[in-house]
DRENDRENFI-545622 format. One record per residue: x, z, y of N, C-alpha, C in turn. Coordinates in steps of 0.001 Angstrom, whole numbers, plus 524288, in hexadecimal, padded with zeros to 5 digits. Layout:
N
XZYXZYXZY/...
//
This chain:
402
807CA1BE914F97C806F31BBBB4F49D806541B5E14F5A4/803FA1B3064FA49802EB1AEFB4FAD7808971ACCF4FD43/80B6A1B0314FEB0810121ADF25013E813021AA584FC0A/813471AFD54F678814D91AFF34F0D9813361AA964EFA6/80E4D1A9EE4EF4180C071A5894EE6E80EA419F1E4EF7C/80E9E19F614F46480FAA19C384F7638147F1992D4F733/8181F19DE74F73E81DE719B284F57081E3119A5C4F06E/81B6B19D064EB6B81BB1199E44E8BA819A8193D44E78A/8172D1936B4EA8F8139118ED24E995816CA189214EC9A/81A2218BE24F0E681CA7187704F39F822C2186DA4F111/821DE18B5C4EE1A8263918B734E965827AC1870A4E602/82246186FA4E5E48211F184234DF83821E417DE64E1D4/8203917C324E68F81FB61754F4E9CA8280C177E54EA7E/8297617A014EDF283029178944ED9683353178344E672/8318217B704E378832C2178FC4DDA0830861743F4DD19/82E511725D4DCF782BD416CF34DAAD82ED4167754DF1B/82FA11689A4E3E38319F164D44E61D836EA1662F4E4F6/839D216ABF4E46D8402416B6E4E240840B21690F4DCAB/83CBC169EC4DACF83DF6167A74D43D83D34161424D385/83B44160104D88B83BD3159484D73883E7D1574C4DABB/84157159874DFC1845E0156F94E04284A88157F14DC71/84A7A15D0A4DA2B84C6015D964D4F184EF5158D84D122/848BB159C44D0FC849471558E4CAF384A6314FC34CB9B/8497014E104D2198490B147A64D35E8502F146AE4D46F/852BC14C024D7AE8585814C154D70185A0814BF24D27B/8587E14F124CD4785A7E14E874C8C685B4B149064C655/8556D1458C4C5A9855DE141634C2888577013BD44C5D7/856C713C7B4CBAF85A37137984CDAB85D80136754CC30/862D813BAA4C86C8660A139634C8708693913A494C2CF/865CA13D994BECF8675413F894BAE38657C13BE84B717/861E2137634B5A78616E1359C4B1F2863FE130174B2B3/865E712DFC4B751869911292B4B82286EEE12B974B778/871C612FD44B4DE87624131204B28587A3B12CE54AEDC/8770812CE34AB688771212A314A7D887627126094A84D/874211225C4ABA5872B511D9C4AC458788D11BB44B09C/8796C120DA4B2F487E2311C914B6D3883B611D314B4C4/884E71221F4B2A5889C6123404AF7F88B4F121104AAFA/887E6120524A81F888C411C574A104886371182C4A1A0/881F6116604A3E787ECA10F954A53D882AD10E0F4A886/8838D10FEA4AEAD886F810D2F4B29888C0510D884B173/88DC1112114B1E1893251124B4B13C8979D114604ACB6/894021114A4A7988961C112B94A2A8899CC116FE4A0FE/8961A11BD94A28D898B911F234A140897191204349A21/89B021238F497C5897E91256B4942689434129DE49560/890441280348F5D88BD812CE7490A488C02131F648F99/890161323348D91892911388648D478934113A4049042/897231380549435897C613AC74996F8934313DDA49D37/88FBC1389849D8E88B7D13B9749EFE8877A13EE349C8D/8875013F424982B8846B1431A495958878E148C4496BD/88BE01482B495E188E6614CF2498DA88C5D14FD449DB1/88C0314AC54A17E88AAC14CA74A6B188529150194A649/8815814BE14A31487C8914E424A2D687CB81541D4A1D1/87F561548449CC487F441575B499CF8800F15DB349BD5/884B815CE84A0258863C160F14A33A8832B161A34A7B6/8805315EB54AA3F87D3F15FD94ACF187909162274AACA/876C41606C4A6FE87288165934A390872DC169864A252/877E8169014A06B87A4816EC349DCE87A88172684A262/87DFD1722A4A696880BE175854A96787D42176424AD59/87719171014AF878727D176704B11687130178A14AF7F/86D8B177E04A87986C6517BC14A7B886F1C180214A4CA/8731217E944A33E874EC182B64A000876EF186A84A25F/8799A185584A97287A1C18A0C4AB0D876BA18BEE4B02A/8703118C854AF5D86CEC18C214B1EF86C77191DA4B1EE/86CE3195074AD5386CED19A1D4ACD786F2F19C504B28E/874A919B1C4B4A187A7B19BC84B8D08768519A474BCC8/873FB196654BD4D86F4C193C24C2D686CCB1981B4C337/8698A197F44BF0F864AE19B954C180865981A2BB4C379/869B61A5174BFF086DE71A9144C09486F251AA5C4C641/8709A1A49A4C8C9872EF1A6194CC6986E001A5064D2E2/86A7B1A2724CF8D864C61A2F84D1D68629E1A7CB4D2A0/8640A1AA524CE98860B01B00D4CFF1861661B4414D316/868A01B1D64D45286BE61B6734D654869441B2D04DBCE/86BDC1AEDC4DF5886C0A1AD264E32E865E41A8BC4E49E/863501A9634E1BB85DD11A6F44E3CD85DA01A0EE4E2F3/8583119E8A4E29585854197454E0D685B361951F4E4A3/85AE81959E4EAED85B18191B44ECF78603A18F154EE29/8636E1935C4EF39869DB193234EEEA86BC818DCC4E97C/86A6E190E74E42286BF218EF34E05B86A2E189774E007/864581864F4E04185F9C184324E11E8646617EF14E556/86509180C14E8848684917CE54EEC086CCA17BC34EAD8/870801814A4E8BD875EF17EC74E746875DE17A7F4E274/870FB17BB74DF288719E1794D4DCBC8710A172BD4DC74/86C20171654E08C86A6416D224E0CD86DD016A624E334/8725A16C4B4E6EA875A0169B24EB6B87AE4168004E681/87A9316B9D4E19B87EE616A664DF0F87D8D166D24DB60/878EE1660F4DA60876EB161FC4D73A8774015B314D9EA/874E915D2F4DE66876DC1581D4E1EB87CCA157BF4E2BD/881E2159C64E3B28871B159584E168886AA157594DD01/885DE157F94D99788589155EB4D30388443150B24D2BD/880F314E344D5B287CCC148B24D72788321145D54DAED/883F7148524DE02887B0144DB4E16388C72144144DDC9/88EA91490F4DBFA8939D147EB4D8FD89264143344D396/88CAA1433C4D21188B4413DF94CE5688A9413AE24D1D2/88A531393C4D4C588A55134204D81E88F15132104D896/893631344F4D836898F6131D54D94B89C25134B44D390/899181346C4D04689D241359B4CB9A89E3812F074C7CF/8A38F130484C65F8A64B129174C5C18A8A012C454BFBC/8A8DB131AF4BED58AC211337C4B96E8A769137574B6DA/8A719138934B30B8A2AB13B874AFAE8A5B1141444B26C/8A992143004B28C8A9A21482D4B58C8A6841486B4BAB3/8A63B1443E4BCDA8A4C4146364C1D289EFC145904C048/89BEA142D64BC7E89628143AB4B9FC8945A149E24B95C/89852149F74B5AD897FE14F654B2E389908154114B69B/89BCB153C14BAAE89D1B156FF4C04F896A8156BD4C210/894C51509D4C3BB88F911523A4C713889DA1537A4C315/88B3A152B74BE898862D1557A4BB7E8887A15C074BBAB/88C5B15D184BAE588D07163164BA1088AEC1652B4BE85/88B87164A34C4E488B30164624CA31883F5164B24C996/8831B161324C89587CAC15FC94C73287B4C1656D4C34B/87BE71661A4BF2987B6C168E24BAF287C4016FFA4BECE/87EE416FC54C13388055175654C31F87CC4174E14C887/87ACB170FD4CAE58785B171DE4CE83872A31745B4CC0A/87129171004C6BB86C91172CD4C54D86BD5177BE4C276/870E717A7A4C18586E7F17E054BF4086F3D1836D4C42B/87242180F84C90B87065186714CC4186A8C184334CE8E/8680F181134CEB98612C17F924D0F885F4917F7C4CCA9/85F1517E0A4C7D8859EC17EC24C466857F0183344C2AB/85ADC188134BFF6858A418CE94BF088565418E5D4C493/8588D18FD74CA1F8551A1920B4CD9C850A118EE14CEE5/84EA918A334CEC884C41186C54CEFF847C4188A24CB31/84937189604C5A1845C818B454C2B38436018F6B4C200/8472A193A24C571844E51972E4C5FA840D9199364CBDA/8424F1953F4CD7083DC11968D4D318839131938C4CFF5/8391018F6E4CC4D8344618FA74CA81831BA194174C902/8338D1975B4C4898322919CC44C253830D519FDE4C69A/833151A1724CA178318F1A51C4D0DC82B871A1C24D267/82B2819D784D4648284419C484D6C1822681999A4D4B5/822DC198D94D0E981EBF1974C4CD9F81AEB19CA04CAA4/817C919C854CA5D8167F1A0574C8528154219FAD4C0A0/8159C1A35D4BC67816971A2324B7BA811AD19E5B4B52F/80E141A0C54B6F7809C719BBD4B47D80A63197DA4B68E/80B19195FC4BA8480BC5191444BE048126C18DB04BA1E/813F218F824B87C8194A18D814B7DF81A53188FC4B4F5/8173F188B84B23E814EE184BB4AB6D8141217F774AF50/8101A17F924B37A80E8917A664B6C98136217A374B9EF/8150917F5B4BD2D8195317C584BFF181D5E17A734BE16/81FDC179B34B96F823E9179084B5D38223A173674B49F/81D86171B64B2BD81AD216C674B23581AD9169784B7AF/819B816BB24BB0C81AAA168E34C10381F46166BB4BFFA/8240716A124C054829C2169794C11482AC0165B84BD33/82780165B14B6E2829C2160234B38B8288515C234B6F9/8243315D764B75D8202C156FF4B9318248B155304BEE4/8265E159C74C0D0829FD156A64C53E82F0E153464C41E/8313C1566E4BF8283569155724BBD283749150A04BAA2/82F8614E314B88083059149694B6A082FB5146494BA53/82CBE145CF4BE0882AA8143664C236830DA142CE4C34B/8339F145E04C666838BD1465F4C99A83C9A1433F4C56A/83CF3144034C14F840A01408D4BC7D83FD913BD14BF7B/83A67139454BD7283AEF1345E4BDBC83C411321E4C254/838CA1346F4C690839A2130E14CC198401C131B04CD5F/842521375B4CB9184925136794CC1484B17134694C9AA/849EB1331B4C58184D0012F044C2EE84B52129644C4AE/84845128794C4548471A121D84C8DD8490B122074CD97/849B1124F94D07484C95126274D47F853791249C4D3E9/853BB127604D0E385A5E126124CF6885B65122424CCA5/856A011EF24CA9785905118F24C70785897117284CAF4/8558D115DD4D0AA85419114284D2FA85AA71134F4D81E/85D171182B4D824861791184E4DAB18643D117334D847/864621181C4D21386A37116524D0AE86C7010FAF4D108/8684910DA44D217869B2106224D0C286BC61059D4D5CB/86BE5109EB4D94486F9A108A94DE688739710AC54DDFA/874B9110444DB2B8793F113FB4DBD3878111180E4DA2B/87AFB1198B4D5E087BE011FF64D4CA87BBB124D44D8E3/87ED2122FB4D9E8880D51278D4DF5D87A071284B4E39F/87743124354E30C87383124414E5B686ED11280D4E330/86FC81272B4DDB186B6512BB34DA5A86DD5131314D973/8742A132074D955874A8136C54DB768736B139F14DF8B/8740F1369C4E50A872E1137FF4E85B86D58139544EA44/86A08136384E793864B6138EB4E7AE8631213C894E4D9/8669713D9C4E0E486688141F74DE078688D147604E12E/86DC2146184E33386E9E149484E6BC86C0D14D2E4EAE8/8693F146DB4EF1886655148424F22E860DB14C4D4EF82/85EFB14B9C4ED6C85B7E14EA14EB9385B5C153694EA84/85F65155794E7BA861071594A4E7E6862C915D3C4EC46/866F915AED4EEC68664415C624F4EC8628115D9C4F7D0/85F38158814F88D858E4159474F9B28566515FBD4F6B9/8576815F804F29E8544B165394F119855F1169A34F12E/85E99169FC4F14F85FB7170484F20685DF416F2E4F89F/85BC816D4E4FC3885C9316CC95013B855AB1708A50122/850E416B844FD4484D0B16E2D4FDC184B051741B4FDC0/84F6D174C34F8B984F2E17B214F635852D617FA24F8FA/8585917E834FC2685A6B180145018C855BA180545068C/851AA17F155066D84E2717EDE50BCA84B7E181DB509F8/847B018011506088428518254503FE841C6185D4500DE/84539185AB4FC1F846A518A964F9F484697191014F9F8/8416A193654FB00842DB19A364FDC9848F219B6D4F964/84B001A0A94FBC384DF11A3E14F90284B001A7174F569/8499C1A2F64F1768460D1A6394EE1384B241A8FA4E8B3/84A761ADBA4E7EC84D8A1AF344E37784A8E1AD174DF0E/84CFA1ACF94D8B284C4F1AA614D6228477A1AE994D1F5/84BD31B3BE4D29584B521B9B54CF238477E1BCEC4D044/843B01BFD64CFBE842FE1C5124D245845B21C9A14D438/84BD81C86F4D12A84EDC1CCB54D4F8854FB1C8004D4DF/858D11C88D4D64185C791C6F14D875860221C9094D368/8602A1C4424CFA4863571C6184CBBA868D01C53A4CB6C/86CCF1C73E4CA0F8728B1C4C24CA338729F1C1164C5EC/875E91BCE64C58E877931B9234C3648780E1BB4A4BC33/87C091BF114BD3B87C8D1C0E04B744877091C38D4B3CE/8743E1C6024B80286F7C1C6FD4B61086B4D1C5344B395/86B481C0C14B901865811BDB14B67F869AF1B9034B264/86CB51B8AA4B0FC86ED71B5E64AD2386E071B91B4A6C5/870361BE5C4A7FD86F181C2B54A20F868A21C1634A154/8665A1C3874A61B860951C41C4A4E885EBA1BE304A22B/85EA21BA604A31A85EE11B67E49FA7860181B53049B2C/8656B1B6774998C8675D1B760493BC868111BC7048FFF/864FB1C19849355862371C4A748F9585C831C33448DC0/85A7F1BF6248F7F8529D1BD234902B854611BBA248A66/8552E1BCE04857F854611B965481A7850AA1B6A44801C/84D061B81E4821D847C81B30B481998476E1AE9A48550/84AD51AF8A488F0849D31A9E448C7684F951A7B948B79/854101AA7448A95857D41A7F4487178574F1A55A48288/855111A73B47F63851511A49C4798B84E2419F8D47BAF/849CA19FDA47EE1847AF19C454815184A9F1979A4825D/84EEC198FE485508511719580487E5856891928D4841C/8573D19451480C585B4D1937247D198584718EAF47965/8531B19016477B584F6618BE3474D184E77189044773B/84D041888B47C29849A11830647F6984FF717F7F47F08/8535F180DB47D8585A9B17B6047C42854D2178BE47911/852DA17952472D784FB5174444710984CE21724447258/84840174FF47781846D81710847A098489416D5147BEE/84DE516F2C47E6984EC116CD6482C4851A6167C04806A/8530B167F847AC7856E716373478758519B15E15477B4/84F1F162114776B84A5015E1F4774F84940159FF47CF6/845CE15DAE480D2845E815BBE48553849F7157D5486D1/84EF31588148698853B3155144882E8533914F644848C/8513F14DBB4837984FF41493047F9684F2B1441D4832F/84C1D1468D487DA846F01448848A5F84EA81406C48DE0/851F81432348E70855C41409E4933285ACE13F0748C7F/858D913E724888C85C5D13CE94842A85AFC13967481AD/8597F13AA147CA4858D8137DE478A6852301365E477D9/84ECF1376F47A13849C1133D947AB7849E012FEA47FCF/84E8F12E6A483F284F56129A548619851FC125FE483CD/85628127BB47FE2859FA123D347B2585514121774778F/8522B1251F4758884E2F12224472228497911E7247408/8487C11F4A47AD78450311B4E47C06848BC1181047CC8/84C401171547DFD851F6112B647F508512F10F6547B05/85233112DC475318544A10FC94718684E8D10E2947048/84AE910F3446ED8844DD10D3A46EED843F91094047078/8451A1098647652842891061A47A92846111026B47A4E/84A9E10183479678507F0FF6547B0F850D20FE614800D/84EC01012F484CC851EE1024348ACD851241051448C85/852521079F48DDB8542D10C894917884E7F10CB849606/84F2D109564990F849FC1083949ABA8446110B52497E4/842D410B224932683FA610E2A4910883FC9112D04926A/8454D1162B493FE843D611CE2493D58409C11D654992C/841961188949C4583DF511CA04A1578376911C5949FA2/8367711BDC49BC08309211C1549B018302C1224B49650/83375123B8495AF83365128CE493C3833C512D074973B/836E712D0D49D598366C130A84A04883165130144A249/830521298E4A2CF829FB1298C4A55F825BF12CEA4A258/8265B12D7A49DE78226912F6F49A24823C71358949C49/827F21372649B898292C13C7449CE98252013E154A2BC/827AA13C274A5F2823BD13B4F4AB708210513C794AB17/81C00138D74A89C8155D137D44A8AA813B513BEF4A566/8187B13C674A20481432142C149F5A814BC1465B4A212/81A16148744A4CE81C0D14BFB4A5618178F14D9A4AAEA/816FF148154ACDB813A7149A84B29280D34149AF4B2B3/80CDB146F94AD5B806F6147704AB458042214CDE4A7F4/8094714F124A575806F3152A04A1908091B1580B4A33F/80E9D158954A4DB80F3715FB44A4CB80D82162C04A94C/80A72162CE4AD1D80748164A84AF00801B4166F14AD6F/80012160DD4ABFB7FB1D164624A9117FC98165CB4A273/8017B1656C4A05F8013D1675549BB5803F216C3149D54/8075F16D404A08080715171F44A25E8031F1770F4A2FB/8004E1742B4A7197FB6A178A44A6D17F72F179334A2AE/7F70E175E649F527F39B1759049B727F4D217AC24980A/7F99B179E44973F7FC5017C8F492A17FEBD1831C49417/7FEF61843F49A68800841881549C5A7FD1318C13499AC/7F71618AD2499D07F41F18F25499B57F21618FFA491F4/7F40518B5C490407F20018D1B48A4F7F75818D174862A/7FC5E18CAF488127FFDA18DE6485BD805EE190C24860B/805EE195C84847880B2919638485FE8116919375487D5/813951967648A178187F1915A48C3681A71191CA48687/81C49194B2483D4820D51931847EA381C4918F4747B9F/8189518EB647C37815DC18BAA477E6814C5184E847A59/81555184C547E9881395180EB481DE81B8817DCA480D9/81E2B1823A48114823C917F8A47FB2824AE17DE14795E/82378180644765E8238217E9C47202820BB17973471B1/81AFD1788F470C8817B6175C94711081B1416FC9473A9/81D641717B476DC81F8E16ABE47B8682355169E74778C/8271B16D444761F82C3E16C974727D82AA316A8646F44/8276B16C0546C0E8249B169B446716824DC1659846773/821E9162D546C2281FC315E3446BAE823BE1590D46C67/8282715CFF46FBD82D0C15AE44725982FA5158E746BDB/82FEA15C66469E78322415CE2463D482F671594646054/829BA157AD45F95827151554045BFF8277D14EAC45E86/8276314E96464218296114889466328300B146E7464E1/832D01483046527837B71484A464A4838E51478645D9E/836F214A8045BF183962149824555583844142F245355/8340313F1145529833D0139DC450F9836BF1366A455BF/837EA138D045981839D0133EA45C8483EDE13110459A9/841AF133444568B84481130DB453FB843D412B1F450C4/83DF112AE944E4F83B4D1281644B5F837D21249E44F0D/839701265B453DD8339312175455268365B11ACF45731/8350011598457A183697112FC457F2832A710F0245C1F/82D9B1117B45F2B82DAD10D8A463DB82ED611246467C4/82DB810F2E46C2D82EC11120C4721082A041141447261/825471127D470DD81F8D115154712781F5F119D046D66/8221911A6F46A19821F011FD746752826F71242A4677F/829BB1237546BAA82D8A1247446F0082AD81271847343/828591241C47630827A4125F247B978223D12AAB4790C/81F8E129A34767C81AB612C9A473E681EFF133F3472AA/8217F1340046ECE825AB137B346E8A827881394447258/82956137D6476C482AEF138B147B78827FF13B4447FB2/822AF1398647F8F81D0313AB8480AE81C2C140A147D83/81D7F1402A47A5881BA51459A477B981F0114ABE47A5D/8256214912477D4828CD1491C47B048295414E5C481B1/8271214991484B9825B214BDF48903820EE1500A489D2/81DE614FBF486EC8191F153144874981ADD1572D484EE/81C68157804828081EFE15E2A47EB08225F15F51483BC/824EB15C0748790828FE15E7B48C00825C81611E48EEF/821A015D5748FB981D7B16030492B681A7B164C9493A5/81A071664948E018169E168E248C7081AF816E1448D07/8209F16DBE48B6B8240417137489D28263C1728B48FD7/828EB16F344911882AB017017496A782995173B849B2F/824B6173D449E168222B1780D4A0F18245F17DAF49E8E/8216217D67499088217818200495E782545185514951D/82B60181A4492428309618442493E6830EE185A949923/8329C1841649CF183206184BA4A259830C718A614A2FE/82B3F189104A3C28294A18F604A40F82883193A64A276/829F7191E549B9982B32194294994E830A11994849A36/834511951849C8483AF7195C449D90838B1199BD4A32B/835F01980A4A73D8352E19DC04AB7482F951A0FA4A94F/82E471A2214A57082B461A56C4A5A482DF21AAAA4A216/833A91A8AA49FF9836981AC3549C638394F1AC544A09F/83ACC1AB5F4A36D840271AC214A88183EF51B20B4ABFC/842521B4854AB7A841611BA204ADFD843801BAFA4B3BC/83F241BC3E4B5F883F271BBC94BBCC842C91BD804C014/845A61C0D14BC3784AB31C2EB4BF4184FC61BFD14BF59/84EB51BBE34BCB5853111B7414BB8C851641B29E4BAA6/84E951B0A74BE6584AA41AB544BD4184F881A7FB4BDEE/852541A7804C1CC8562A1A3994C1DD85B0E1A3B04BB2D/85B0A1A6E04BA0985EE01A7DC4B57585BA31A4DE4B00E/857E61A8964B0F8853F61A4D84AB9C853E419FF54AC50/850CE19E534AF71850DB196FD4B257854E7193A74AF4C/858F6196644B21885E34193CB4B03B86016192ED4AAE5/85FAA1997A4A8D685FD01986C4A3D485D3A196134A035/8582A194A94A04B8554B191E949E188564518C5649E35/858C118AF549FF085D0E186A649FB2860CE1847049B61/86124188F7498FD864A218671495E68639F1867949166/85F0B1853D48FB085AAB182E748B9A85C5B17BE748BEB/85CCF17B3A490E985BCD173D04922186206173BC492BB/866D2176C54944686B1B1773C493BE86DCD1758C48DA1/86C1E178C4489F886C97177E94846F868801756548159/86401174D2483B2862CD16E46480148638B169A54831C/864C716AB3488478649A1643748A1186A561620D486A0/86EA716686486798733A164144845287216162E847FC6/870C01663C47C29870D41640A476D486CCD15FAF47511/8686715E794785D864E215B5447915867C9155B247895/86AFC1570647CE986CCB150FB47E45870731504947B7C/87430154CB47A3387993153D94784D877F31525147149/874E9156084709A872F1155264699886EE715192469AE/86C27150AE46CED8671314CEA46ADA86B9F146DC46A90/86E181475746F5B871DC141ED46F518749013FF1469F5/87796145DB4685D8793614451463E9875D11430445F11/870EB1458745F0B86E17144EA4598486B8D13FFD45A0B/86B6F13D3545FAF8682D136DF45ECA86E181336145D5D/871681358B45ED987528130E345F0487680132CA457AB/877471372E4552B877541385044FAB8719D134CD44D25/86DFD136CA44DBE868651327C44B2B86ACB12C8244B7E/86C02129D244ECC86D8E124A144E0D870E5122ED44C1D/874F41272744AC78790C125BD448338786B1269D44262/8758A12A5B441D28724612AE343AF586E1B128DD43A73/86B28124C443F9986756121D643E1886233124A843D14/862CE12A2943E0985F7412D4643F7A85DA312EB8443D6/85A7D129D94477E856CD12D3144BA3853FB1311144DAF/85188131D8448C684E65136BF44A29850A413C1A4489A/8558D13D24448DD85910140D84479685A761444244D18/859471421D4518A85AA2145E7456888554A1480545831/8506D1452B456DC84AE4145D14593684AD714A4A453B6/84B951491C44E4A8494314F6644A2284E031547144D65/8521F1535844EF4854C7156F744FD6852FF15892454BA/84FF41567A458B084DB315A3945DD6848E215C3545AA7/8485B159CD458FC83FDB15B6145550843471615F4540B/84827160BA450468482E1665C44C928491916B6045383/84BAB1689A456B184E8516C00459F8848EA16ED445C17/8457316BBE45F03840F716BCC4602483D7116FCD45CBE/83BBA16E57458738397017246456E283C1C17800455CF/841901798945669844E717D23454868435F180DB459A6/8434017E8A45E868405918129462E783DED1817D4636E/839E117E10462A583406180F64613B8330D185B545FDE/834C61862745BB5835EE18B2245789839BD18F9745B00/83D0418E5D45DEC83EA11939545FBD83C331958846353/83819191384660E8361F1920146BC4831AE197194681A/82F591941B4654F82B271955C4640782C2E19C9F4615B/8306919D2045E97833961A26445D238356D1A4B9461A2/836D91A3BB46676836121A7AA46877833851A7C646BA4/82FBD1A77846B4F828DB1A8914701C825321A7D746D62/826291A8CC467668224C1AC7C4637F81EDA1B04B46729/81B031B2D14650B81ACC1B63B466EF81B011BBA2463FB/81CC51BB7F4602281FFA1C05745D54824E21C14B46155/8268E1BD2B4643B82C3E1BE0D4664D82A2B1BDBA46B84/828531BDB546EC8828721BDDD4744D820AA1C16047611/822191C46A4790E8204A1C7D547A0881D391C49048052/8155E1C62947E83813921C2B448253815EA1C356488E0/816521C04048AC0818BC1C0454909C815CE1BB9D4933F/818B71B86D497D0816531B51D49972815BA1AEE7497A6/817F41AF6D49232818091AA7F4927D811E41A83048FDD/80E8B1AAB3491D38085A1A95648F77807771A40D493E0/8031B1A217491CE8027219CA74949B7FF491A15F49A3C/8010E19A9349E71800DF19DD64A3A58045D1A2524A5C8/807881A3824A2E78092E1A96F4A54B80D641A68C4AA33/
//
């Protein structure tokens, strides 16, 4: 038992150092996109929204196929191929001169992440134990944000010398970690038994409650996606420079590393997870509807503030929410599939929120994209809340602590 113990516990220190070379490879080189393709080298911004676009889509949307093939052949295999192909993706953007060859190394990127993120997520579920999961999920934000920022200063910091130089540290990093997770990594299986591909894929899309689940969190997620859209256009146009948004990720930061830990554990023990998700949405939903109407940067960033604390509060909660419905014989399949919640709202997020700010200005109606997330927002509320009634779901673990 103490052996049991043990590896989980040294479990839990190799996730936390994998998830922030992770995340410091991710943002070195993903939020200067846009700054070197349409600022430097006048591309249009279509093009690259494309790129983005497919790189979101095609991890998570076919994360279900990742984690699937996690269950059959184990994390660490999948875990190496993927990270080594993600770093391919980083080099082939370092020397791309045509939007195909963009759109080549985000797809490259996009397919590396979706064979490493479902098994990734699911050795969380294995190695963590279920009450414990709520704080370790808050660890992993608080690294999230921490790792955002210093990677993204990192990569403004390289780009005034060279592109190719913030790929390449993007690269390297990655490398650096399928190399860490190739060494250190046991051959841990993902499953309790060794499921085939087609299996733990059915067993997933017969779960109609974690299909249901996962089909509703698209309105969260149109929500959440705001934070990399249309609340940096409105401190822009507010503030009139661009310069202003880095004091909105800073805000993100200082809460994110000040508050979801201990609002984590606060809330583990006196509130259910579906209620602790509603509750953040809400709040996500009640900041978001007047931003249309407000007109300084101090009642902007206040909304934004709110904003983030409903993420806070909500975030952990989905999470653990998403592995405490995940069935153990297909942890890698669920993982994955739970994916494509942020698959189908990040698109319509970006693709429709884009259009309804650029529609408000053209009818001179601002606050016409912020009532239309408010209505979307509360519409999930309402389904979250319909199905984990408890006329409809039968007590199990999702009691606080379980």
């Amino acid at each position: 038992m103490a052996s049991v113990s043990q590896a989980r516990s040294l479990g839990k220190y190799f996730l936390l150092i994998d998830n922030m070379l992770v995340v410091l490879g991710f943002f070195v080189v993903f939020p200067l996109i846009s700054i070197r393709f349409v600022d430097q080298l006048g591309w249009a911004a279509l093009m690259v929204g494309i790129a983005l676009g497919l790189r979101q889509f095609i991890q998570q949307g076919l994360g279900i196929f990742g984690g699937a093939i996690a269950d059959r052949l184990g994390a660490r295999p999948m875990i190496v191929t993927g990270m080594l192909m993600r770093a391919a993706g980083f080099a082939t953007m370092a020397v791309a001169q045509e939007p195909w060859m963009l759109w080549l190394s985000c797809i490259l990127s996009g397919l590396g992440g979706t064979l490493f993120d479902p098994p990734r997520s699911a050795l969380v579920v294995k190695l963590v134990r279920p009450h414990q999961r709520g704080r370790f999920f808050s660890l992993l934000m608080m690294q999230d944000s921490a790792g955002a920022v210093i990677g993204a200063l990192l990569g403004s910091w390289l780009l005034q010398y060279d592109f190719r130089l913030v790929c390449g540290a993007g690269a390297l990093l990655f490398v650096i970690c399928a190399g860490f997770n190739a060494w250190l990594l046991p051959d841990w299986k993902l499953s309790t038994i060794r499921t085939p591909m087609r299996e733990g894929m059915s067993r997933v899309l017969r779960d109609k409650r974690f299909v249901t689940y996962v089909l509703t969190l698209t309105g969260y997620y149109m929500l959440a996606v705001q934070v990399m859209l249309m609340l940096p256009i409105m401190v822009n146009d507010i503030a009139g420079t661009p310069a202003a948004v880095k004091w909105m990720y800073a805000i993100e930061a200082t809460l994110s590393l000040t508050l979801l830990y201990p609002v984590a554990r606060w809330s583990e023990k006196r509130f259910r997870l579906e209620h602790r998700l509603m509750a953040g949405l809400l709040l996500m939903t009640l900041s978001l509807l007047p931003i249309g109407l407000v007109g300084t940067l101090q009642q902007l960033f206040t909304l934004i503030c709110l904003f983030y604390i409903g993420s806070i509060i909500a975030e952990p909660a989905r999470e653990t929410l998403s592995a405490s419905l995940a069935d153990s014989r297909a942890r890698g399949s669920y993982m994955g599939f739970s994916r494509l919640g942020l698959a189908f709202g990040g698109a319509l997020g970006y693709a429709g929120g884009g259009w309804l700010f650029d529609a408000g200005k053209t009818f001179q109606q601002p606050e016409l994209p912020w009532m239309m997330l408010g209505v979307i927002g509360v519409a999930t509320c309402f389904a979250l809340w319909w199905q984990f009634s408890q006329k409809r779901l039968e007590p199990s673990m999702l009691e606080p602590g379980s």
